[in-house]
LOMAR-753227 format. One line per field, with one value per residue: residue in three letters; z negated, x negated, y of N, C-alpha, C in turn. Coordinates in steps of 0.05 Angstrom, whole numbers, plus 32768, in hexadecimal, padded with zeros to 4 digits. Example, Ala and Ser with C-alpha at 12.3 -4.5 7.8 and 13.67 -1.06 7.14 Angstrom:
<rs>
residu <- (ALA / SER)
n.z <- (7F64 / 7F72)
n.x <- (7EF8 / 7EFF)
n.y <- (7F8E / 7FD3)
ca.z <- (7F64 / 7F71)
ca.x <- (7F0A / 7EEF)
ca.y <- (7FA6 / 7FEB)
c.z <- (7F64 / 7F63)
c.x <- (7EF8 / 7EFE)
c.y <- (7FBE / 8001)
</rs>
This chain:
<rs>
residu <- (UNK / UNK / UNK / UNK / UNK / UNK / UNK / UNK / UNK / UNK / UNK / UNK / UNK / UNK / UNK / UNK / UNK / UNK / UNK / UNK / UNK / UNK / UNK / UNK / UNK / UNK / UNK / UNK / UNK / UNK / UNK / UNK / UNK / UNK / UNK / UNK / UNK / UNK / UNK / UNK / UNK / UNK / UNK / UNK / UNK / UNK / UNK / UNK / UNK / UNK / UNK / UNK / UNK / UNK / UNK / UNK / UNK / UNK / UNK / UNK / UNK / UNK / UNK / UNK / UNK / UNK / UNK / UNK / UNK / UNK / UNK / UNK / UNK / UNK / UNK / UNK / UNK / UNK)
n.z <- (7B42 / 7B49 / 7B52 / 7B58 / 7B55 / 7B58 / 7B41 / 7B47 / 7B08 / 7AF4 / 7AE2 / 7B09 / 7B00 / 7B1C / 7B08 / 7B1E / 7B1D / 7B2F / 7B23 / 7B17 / 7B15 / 7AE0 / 7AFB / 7AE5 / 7AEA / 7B09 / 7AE7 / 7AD3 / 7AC5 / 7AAF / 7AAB / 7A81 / 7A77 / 7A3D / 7A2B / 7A30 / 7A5A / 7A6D / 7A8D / 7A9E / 7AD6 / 7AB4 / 7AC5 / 7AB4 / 7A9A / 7ACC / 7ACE / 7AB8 / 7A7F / 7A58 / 7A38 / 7A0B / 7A01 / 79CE / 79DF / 79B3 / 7992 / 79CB / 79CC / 79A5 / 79AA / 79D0 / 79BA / 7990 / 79AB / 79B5 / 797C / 7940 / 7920 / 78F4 / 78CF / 78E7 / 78DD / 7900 / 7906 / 78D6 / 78A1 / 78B0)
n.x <- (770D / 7707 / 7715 / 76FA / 770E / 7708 / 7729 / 7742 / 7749 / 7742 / 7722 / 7736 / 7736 / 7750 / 775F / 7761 / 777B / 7761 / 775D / 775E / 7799 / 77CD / 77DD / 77C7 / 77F0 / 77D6 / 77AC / 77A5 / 7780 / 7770 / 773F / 7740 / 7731 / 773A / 774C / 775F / 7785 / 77B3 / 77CD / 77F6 / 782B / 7860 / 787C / 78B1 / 78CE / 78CD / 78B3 / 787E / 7854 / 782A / 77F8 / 77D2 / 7799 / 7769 / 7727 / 7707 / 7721 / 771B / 76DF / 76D7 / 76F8 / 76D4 / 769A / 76B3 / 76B7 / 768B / 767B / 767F / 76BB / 76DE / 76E1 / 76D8 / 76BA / 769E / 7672 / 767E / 76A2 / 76E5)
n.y <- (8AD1 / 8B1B / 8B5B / 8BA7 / 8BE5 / 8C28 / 8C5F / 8C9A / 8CAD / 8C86 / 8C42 / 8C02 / 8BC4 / 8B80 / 8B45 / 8B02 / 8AC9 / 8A91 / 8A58 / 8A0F / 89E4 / 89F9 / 8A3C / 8A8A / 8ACA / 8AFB / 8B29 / 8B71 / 8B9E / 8BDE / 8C13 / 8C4D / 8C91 / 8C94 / 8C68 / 8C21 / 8BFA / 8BBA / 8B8D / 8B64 / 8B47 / 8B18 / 8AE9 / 8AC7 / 8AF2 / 8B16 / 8B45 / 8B7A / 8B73 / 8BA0 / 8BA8 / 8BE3 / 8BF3 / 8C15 / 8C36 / 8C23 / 8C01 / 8BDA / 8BD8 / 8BC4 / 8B8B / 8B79 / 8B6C / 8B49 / 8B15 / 8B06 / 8AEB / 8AC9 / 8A9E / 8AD0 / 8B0A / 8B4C / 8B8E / 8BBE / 8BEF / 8C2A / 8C2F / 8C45)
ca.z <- (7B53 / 7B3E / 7B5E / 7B46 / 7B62 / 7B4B / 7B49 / 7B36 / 7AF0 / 7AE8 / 7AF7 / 7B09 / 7B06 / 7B19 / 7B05 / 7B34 / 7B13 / 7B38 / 7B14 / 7B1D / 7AFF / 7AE8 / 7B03 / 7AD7 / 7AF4 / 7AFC / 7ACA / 7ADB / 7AB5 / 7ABD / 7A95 / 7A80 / 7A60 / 7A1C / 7A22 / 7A50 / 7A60 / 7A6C / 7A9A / 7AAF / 7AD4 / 7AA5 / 7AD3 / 7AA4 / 7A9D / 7AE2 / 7ABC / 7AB0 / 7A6E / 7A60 / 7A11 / 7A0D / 79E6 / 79CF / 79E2 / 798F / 79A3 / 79DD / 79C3 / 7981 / 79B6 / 79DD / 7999 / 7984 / 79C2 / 79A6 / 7962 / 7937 / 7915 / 78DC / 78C7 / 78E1 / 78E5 / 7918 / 7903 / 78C4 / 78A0 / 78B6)
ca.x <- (7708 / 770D / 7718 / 76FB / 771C / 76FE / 7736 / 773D / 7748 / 7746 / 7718 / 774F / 772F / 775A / 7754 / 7767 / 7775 / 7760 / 7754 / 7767 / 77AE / 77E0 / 77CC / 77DC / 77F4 / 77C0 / 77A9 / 7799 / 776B / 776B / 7731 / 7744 / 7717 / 773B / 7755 / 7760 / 77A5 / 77AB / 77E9 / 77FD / 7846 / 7871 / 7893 / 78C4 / 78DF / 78C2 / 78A5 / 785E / 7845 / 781D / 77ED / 77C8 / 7777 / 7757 / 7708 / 7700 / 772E / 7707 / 76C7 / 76D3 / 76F5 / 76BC / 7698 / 76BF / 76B9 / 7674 / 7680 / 768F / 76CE / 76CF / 76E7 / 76BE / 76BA / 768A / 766B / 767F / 76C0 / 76F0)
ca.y <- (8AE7 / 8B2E / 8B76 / 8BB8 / 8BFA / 8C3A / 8C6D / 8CB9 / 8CAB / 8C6A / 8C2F / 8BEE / 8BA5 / 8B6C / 8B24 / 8AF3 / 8AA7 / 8A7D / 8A3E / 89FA / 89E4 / 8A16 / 8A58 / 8A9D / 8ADF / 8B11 / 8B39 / 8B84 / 8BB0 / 8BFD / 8C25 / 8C68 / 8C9C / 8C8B / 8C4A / 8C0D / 8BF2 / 8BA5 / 8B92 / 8B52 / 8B31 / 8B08 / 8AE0 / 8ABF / 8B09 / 8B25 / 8B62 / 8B7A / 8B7D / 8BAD / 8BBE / 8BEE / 8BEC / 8C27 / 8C2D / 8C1C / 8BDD / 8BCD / 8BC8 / 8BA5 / 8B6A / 8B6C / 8B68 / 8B2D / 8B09 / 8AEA / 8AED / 8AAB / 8AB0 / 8ADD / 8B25 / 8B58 / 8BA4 / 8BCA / 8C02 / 8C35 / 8C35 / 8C6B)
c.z <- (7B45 / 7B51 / 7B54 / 7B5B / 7B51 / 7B5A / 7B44 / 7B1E / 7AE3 / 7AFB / 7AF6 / 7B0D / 7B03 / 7B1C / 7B0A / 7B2F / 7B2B / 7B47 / 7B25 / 7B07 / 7B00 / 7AE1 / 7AEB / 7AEC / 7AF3 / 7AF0 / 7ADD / 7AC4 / 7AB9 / 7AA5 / 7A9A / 7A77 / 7A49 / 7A13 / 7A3D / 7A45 / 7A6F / 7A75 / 7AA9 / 7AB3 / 7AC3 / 7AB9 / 7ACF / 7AA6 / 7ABE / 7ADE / 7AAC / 7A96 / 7A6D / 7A3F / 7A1F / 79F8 / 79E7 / 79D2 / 79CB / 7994 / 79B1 / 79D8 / 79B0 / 7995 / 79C7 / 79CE / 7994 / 7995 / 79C0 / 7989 / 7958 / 7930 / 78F0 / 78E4 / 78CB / 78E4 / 78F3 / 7912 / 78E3 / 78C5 / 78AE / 78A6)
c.x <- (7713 / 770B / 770F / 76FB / 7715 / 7718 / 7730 / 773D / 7747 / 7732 / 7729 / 7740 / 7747 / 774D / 776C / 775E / 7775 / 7756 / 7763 / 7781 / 77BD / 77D6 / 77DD / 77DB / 77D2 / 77C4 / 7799 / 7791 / 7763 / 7763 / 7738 / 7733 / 771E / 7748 / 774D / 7779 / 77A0 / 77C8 / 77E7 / 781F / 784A / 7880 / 78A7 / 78D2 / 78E1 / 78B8 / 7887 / 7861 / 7830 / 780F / 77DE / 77A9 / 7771 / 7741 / 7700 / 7706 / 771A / 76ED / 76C7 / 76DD / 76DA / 76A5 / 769F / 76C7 / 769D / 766B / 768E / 76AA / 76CB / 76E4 / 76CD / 76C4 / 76A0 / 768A / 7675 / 7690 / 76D1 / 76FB)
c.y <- (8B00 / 8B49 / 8B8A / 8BCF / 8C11 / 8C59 / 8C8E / 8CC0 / 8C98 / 8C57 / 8C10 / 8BD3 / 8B94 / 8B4E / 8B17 / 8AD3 / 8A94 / 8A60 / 8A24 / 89F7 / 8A03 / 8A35 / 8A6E / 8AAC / 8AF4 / 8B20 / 8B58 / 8B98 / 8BC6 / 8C0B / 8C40 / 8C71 / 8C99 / 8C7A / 8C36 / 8C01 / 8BCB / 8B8F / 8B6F / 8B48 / 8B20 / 8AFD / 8AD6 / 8ADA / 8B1C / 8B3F / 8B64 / 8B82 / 8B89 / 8BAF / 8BD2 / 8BF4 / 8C04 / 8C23 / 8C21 / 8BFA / 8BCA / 8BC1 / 8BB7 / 8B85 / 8B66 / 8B67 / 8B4A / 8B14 / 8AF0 / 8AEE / 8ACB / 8AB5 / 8AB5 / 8B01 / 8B30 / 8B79 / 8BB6 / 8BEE / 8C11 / 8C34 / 8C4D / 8C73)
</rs>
């Protein structure tokens, strides 16, 4: 199950495990205009982690999501 919340600067999807067996924490996902942030509880510590992907980031995983494995680069050197 998942949530998507369209804010004033931000659009916030949560994902909501729940699988069979041992469950994770949800995972929340808040798109910015020049990144996306990627936050889930640690419950061993009780503290959210949090990275952070640039849009560059983002696409190359969503990119490498059906990709064999392999080195790849997307688009022109910089």
């Amino acid at each position: 199950m998942f949530t998507i919340e369209h804010e004033f600067d931000a659009t916030v999807v949560t994902l909501v495990d729940e699988g069979r067996g041992a469950l994770q924490e949800d995972v929340t996902i808040t798109a910015f205009e020049d990144c996306v942030t990627v936050e889930q509880l640690d419950p061993r510590t009780d503290r959210v982690q949090k990275i952070t992907l640039s849009l560059a980031q983002l696409h190359e995983l969503g990119a490498a999501l059906d990709l064999p494995e392999g080195v790849y680069r997307i688009g022109p050197p910089r």
